[in-house]
DRENDO-1510 file (C-alpha; in Angstrom, 1 decimal, always signed):
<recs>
REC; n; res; u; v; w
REC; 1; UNK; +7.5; -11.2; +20.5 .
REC; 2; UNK; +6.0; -12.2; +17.3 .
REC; 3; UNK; +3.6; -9.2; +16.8 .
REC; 4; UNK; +0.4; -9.8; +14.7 .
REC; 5; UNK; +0.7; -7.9; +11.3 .
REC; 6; UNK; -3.3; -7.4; +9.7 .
REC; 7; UNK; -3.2; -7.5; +5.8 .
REC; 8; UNK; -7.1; -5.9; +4.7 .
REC; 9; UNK; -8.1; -8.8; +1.8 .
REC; 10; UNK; -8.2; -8.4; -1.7 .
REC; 11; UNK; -11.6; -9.4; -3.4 .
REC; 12; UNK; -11.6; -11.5; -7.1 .
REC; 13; UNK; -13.4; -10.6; -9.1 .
REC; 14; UNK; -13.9; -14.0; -11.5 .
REC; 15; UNK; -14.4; -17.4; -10.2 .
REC; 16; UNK; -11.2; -19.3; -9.4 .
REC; 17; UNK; -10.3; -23.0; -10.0 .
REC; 18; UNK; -10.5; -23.8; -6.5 .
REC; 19; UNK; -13.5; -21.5; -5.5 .
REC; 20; UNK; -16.3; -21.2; -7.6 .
REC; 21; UNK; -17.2; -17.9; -6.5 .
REC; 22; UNK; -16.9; -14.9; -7.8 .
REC; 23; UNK; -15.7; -11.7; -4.9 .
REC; 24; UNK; -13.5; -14.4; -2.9 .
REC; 25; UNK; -11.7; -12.8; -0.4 .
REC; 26; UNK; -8.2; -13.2; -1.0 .
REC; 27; UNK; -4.1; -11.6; +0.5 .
REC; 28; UNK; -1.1; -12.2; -1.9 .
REC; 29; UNK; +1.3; -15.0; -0.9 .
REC; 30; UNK; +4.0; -13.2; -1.1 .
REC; 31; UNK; +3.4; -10.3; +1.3 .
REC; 32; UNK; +2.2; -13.5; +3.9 .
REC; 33; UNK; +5.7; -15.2; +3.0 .
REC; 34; UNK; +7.6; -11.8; +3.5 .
REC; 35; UNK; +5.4; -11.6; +7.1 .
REC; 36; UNK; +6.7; -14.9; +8.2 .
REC; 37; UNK; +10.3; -14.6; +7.0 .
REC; 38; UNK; +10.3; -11.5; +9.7 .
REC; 39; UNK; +9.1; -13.5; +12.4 .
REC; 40; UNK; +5.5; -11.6; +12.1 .
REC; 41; UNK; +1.5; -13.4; +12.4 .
REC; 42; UNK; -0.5; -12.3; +9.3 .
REC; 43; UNK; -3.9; -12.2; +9.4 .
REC; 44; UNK; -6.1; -10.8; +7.2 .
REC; 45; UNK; -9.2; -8.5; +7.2 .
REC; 46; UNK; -12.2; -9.5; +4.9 .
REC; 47; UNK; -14.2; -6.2; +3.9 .
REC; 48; UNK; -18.0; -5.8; +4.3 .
REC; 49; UNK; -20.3; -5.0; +1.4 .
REC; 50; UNK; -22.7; -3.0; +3.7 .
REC; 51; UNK; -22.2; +0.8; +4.7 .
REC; 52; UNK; -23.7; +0.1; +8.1 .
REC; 53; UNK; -21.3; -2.7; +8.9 .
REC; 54; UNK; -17.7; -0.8; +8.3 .
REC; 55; UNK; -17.4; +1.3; +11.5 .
REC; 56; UNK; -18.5; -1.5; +13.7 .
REC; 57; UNK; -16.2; -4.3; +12.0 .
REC; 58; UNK; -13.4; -1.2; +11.8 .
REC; 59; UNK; -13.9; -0.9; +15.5 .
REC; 60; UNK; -13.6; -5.1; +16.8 .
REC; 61; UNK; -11.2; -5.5; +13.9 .
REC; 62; UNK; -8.5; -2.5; +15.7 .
REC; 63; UNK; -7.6; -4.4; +18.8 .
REC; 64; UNK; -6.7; -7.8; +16.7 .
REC; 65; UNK; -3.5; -6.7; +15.1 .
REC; 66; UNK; -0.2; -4.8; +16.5 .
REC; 67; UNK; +0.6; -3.1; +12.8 .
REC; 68; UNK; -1.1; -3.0; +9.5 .
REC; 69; UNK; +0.3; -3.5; +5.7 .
REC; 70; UNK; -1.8; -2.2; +3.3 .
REC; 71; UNK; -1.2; -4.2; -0.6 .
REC; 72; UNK; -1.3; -3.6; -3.9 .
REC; 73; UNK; -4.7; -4.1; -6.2 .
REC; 74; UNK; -7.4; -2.6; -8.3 .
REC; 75; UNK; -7.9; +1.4; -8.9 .
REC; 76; UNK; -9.7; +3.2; -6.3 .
REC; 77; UNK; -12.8; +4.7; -6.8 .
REC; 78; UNK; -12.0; +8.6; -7.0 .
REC; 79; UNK; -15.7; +10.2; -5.4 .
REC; 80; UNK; -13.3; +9.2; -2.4 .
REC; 81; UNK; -11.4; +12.5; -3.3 .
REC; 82; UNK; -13.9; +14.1; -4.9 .
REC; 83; UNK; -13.6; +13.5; -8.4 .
REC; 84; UNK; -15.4; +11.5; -11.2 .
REC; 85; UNK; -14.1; +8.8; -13.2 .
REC; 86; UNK; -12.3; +9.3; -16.2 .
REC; 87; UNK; -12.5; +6.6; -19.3 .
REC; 88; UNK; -8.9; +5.6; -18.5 .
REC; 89; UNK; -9.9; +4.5; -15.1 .
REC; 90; UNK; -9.6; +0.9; -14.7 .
REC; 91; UNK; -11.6; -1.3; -12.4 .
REC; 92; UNK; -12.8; +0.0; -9.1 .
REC; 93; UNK; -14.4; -1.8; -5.8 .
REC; 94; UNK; -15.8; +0.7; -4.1 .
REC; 95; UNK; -17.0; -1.5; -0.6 .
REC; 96; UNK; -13.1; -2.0; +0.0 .
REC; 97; UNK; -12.0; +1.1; -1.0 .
REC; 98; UNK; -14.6; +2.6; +1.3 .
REC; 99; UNK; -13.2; +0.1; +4.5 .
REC; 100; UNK; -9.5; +0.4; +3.9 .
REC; 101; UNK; -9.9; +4.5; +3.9 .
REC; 102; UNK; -12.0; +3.5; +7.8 .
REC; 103; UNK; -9.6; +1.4; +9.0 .
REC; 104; UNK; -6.6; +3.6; +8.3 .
REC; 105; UNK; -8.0; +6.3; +10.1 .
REC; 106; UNK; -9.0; +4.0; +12.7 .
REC; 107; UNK; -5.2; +2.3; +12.8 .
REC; 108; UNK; -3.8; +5.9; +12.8 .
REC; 109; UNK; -5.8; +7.3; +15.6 .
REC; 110; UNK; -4.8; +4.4; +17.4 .
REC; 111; UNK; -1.0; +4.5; +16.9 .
REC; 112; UNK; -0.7; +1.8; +14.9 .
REC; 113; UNK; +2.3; +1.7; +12.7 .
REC; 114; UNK; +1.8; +1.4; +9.0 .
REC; 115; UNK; +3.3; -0.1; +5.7 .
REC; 116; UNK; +1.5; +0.6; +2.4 .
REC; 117; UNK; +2.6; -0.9; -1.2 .
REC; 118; UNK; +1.0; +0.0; -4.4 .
REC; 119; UNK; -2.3; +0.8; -4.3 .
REC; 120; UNK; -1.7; +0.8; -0.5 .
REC; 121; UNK; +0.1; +3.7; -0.5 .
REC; 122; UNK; -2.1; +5.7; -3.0 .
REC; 123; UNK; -4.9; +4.5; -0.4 .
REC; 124; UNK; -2.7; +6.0; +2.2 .
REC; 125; UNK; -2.8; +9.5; +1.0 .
REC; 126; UNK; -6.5; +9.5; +0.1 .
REC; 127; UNK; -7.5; +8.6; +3.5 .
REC; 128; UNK; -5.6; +11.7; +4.8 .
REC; 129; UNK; -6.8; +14.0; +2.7 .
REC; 130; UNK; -4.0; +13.9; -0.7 .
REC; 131; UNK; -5.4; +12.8; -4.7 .
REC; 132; UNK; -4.4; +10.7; -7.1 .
REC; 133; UNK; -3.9; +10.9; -11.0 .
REC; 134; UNK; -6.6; +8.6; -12.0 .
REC; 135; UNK; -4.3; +7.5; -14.9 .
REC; 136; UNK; -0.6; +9.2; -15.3 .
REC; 137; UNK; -0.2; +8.8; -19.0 .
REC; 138; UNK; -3.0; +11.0; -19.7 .
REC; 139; UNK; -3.5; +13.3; -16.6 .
REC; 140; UNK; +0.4; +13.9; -15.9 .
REC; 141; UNK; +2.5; +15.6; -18.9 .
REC; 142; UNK; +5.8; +15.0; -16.9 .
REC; 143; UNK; +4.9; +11.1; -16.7 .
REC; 144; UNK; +7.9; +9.5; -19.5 .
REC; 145; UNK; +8.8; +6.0; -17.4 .
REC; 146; UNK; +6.6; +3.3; -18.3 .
REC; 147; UNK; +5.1; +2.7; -14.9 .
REC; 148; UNK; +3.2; -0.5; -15.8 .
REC; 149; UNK; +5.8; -2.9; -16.8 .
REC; 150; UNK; +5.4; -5.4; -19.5 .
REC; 151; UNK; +8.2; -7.7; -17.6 .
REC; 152; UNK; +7.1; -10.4; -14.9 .
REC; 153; UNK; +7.2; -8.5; -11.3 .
REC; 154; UNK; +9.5; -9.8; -10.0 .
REC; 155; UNK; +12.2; -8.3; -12.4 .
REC; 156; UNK; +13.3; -4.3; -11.5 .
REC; 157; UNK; +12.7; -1.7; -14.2 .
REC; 158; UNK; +13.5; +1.4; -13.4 .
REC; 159; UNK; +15.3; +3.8; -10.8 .
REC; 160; UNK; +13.9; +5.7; -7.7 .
REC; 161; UNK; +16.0; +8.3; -5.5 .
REC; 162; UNK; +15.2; +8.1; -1.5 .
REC; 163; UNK; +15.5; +11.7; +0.3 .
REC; 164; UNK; +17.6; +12.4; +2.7 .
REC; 165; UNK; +16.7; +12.0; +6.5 .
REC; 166; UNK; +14.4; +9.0; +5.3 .
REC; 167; UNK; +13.5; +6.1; +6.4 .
REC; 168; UNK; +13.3; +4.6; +2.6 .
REC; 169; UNK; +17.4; +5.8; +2.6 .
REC; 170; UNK; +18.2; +4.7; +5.6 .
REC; 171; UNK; +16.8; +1.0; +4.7 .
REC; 172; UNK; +17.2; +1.0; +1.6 .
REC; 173; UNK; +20.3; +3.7; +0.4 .
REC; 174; UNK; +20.0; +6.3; -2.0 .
REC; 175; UNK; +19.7; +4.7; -5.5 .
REC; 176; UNK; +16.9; +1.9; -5.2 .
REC; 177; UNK; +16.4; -0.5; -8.8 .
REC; 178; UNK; +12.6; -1.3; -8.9 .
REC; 179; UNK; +9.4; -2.8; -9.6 .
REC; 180; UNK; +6.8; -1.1; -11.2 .
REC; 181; UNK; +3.1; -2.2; -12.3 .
REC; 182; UNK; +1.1; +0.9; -11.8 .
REC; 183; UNK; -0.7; +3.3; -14.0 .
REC; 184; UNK; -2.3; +5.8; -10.9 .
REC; 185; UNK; -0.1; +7.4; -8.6 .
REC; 186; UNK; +0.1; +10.5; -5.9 .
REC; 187; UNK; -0.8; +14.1; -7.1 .
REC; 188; UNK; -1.8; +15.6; -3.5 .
REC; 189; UNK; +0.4; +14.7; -0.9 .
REC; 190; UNK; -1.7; +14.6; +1.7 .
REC; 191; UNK; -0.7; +17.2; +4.5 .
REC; 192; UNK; +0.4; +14.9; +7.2 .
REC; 193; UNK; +2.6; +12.9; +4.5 .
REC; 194; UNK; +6.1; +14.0; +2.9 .
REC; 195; UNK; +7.9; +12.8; +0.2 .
REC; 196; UNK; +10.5; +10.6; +0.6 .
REC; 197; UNK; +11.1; +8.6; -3.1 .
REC; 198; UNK; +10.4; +10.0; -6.4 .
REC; 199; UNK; +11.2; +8.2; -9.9 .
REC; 200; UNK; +13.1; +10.0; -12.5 .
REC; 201; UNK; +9.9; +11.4; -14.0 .
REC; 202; UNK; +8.7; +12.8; -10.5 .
REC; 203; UNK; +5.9; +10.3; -10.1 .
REC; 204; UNK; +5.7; +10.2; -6.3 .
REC; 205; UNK; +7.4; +6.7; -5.2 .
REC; 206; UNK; +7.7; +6.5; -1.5 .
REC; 207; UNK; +6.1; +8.8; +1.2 .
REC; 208; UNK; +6.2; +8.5; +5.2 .
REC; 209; UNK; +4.7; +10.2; +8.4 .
REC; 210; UNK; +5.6; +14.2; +8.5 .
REC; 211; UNK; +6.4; +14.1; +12.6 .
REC; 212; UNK; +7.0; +10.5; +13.5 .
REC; 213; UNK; +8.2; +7.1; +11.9 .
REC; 214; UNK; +4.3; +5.7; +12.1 .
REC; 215; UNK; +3.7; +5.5; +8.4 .
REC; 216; UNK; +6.1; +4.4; +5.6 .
REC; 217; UNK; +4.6; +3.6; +1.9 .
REC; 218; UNK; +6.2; +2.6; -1.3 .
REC; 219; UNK; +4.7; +2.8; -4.8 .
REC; 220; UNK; +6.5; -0.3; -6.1 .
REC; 221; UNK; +6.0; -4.5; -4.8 .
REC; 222; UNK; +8.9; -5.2; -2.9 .
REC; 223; UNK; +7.1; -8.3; -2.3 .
REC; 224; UNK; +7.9; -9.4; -5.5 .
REC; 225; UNK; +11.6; -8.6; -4.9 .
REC; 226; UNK; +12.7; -9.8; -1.4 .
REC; 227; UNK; +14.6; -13.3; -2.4 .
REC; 228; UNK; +16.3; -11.7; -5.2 .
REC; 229; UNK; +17.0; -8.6; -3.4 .
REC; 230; UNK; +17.8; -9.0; +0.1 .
REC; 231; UNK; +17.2; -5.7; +1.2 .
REC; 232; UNK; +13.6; -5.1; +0.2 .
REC; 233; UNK; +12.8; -7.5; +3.2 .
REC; 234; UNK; +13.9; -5.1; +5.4 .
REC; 235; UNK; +10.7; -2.9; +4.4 .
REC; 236; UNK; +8.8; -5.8; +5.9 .
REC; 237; UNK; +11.3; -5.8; +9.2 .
REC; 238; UNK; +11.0; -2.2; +10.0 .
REC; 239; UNK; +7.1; -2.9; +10.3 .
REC; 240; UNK; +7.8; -5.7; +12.6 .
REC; 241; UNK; +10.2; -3.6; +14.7 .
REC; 242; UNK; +8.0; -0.6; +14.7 .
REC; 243; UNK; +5.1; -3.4; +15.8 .
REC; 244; UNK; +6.8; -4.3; +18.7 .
REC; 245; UNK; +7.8; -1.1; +19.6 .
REC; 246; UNK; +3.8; +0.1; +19.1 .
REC; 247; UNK; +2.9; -3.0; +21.4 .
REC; 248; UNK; +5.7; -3.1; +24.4 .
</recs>
């Protein structure tokens, strides 16, 4: 089986070579390469700008895929968790933010299993009810690891430790060398989460499902470090595997 793995779209935000259009819809090629290279179908989920349109396209867009991957991007707005923005935040887009918070509601209800990266994971916890530090240099005093590196992504930076009974340990061992290119990150864990990566600062850097092995998020692009380091693709193959599972 070669289950069908939905990747919500990016937007961008300036006009591209090859489109002149500003907002294009967009999913990074690596996360679709990673996809393939475990035997998955990406397809990807273009947001709406309307209010009126997200339950509806949340609804017909739920029976097309067997697991979702949420990726990395732009800050999320934070009247999603009840807050106002704070100078440091950077830029926001509220219409996906809005949709990805719906459809991982919608993909959890259903039993869909769930990998989030980056901002996938922060939106991953807002969704179920956790917060974010807007920015961690100047909302988190215990913050002393750069977090957004100056080195190209693909090249590791710092250290994170898995916990024990993890599914982040058992993938990936105890002592993980990583990626890291953000400046937001997990306050709240939400309730239903638990933390199962931290950096040597504390900053939040992996969390999964409380009672069952549905959910799994990292806070760094293993994307960006698969062909280099072999076991980062096995993030990708344990959402295929828990697909299958989901779908059989």
């Amino acid at each position: 089986m070669h289950p069908v793995i939905a990747i919500p779209a990016d937007s961008l935000t300036t006009p591209s070579a090859a489109i002149n259009l500003n907002q294009a819809d967009y999913s990074p090629h690596m996360i679709k390469n990673a996809l393939i290279a475990c035997k998955a179908v990406p397809i990807v989920l273009p947001f709406p700008e309307v209010d009126d349109a997200v339950t509806p396209l949340v609804d017909h867009y739920i029976g097309l895929f067997d697991g979702l991957l949420l990726p990395g991007g732009p800050d999320i707005d934070p009247t999603l968790y009840g807050e106002k923005p704070i100078p440091e935040l950077g830029a926001v887009i509220y219409p996906e933010d809005r949709f990805e918070v719906a459809l991982v509601r919608k993909a959890i209800a259903a039993g869909k299993p769930l990998f989030a990266i980056c901002r996938g994971m922060q939106v991953l916890n807002v969704a179920l009810g956790g917060d974010l530090y807007q920015d961690l240099v100047t909302e988190d005093p215990d913050s002393r690891i750069r977090h957004a590196q100056a080195a190209s992504g693909q090249y590791p930076t710092h250290h994170i430790k898995t916990m024990a009974d993890s599914r982040l340990k058992m993938l990936l061992g105890e002592r993980v060398y990583v990626n890291s290119r953000h400046h937001q990150a997990i306050r709240r864990v939400a309730p239903s989460l638990k933390v199962t990566a931290v950096a040597e600062d504390g900053v939040v850097e992996g969390v999964e499902s409380r009672d069952s092995h549905q959910l799994v998020g990292v806070q760094w692009h293993p994307e960006n470090l698969w062909e280099t380091q072999p076991s980062q693709l096995d993030l990708f193959a344990d959402l295929v595997a828990r697909a299958i599972a989901h779908a059989q």
